[in-house]
N, C-alpha and C positions, 0 to 999 in steps of 0.2 A: 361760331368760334369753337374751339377744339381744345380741351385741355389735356393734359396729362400727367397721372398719379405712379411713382414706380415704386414695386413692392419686390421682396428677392425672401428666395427661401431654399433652401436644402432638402432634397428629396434622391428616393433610394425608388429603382424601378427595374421591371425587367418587360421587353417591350416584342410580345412573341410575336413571330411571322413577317417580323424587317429581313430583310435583307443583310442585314450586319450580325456576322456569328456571334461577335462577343454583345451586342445587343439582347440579342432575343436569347440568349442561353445562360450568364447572367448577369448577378444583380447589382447593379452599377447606380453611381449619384452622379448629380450634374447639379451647382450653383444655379438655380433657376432667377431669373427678372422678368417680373410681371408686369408690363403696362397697361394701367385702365385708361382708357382715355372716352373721355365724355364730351356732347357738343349740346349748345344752345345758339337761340340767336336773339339770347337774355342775358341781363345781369341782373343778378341779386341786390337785394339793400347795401351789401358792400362793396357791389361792381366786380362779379367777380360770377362765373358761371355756377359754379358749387365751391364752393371752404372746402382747403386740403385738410384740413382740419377734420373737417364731418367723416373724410374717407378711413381717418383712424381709429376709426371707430366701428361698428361692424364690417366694413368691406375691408378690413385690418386682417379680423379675427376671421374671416372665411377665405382669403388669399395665405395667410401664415396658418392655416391649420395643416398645410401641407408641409409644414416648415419640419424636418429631423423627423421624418413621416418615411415609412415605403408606400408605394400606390401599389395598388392588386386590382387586377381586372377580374370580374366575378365571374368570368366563365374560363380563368385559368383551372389549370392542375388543382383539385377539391384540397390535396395530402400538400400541394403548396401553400394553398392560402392558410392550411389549420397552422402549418409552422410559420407562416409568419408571422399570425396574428397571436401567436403563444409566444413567441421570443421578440417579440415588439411591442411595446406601450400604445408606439403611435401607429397606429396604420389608417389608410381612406382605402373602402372600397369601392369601384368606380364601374359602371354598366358598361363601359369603354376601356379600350387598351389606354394605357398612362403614356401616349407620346404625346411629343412638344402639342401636336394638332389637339389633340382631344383636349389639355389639360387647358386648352385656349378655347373648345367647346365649354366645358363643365365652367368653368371661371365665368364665361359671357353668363352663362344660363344662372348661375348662381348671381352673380351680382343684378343683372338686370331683373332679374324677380326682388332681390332686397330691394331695386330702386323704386320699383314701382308698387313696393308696401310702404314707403316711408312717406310720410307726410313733410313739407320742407315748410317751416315756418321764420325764413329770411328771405323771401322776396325769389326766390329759387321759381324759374318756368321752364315747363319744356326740355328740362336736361337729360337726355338720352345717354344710352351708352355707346360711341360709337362703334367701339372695338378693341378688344383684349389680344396682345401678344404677348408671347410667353416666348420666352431667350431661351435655349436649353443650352446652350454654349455661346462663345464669344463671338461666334461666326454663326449660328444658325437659331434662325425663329419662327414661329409661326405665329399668324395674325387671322384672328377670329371676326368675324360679323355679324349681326344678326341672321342672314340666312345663313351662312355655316352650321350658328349655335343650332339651329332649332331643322335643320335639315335629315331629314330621317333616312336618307341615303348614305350619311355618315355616320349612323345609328340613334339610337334614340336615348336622348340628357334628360333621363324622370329622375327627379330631384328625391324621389323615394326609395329609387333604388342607388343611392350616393349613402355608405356609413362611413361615421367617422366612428375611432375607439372612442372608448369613456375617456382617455386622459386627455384626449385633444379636444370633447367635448369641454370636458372642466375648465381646459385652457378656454374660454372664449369668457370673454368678460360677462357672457350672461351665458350659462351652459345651456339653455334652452334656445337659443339663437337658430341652431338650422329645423329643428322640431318648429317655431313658430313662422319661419320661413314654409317649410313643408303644409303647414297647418295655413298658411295663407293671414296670418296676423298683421297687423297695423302696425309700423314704428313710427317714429316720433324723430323726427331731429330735434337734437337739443337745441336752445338760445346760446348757450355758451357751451364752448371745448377746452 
């Protein structure tokens, strides 16, 4: 079975080497929709694959960290990144260009690492991530998979070279959350949300 969690956030990017002038020269926002969608061939003690519940909760705060955020790809213009990251609170910087494709890379690889540190103590088996798309418009998306995520022909998603600023750190309900992601830590699913 197959489920599906949708999360939306606002983001500011500029996406060098498309095709599209006012793309790649500049820096434009798009209403983003994130779907995570997960699969088992279980139910939980409540009959149910995973609580949409549990997904508000860290896989919240690492799909909305992008949320009123610019993305920077770390090997744009050095004299762009200084200004954006000085006249912006929020900014991620990403090993990758910030198109709809990658931001559907970095998402898989971030969440399916949180999933497979958490410990699920409701009856939860076996629940995979099947695959993250990410809407960048009303008309256009792109849809992630495990071999996409982790495919090194589409570059390489090291979750150590992913920064977020301090304030979107602060923003996470635990500001330590992608440092013990990184650090390879244990969560916990809670009993109760």
């Amino acid at each position: 079975m197959i489920i599906r969690k949708m999360f939306k956030f606002e983001n500011a990017h500029v996406v060098r080497g498309c095709s599209t002038v006012k793309c790649r020269s500049s820096i434009h926002g798009h209403s983003y929709k994130v779907e995570l969608l997960f699969e088992s061939n279980f139910l939980d003690n409540g009959q149910m694959v995973y609580d949409f519940g549990l997904m508000k909760q860290n896989m919240k705060d690492l799909v909305e960290s992008f949320d009123h955020a610019i993305a920077l790809w770390n090997e744009d213009d050095k004299e762009y990144l200084s200004a954006m990251k000085q006249h912006s609170a929020r900014w991620v910087e990403l090993p990758v260009s910030p198109s709809a494709e990658q931001f559907s890379r970095v998402i898989f690889v971030m969440i399916d690492k949180l999933l497979a540190l958490t410990s699920k103590v409701n009856g939860e088996r076996e629940v995979k991530l099947h695959s993250v798309i990410v809407h960048e418009t009303e008309t256009g998306y792109a849809q992630c998979f495990a071999e996409d995520a982790y495919s090194k022909e589409m570059g390489d998603i090291n979750l150590h070279k992913i920064l977020f600023s301090k304030q979107i750190e602060d923003d996470f309900n635990d500001s330590k959350l992608f440092e013990k992601i990184k650090n390879e830590e244990e969560f916990v699913n809670p009993l109760n949300v």
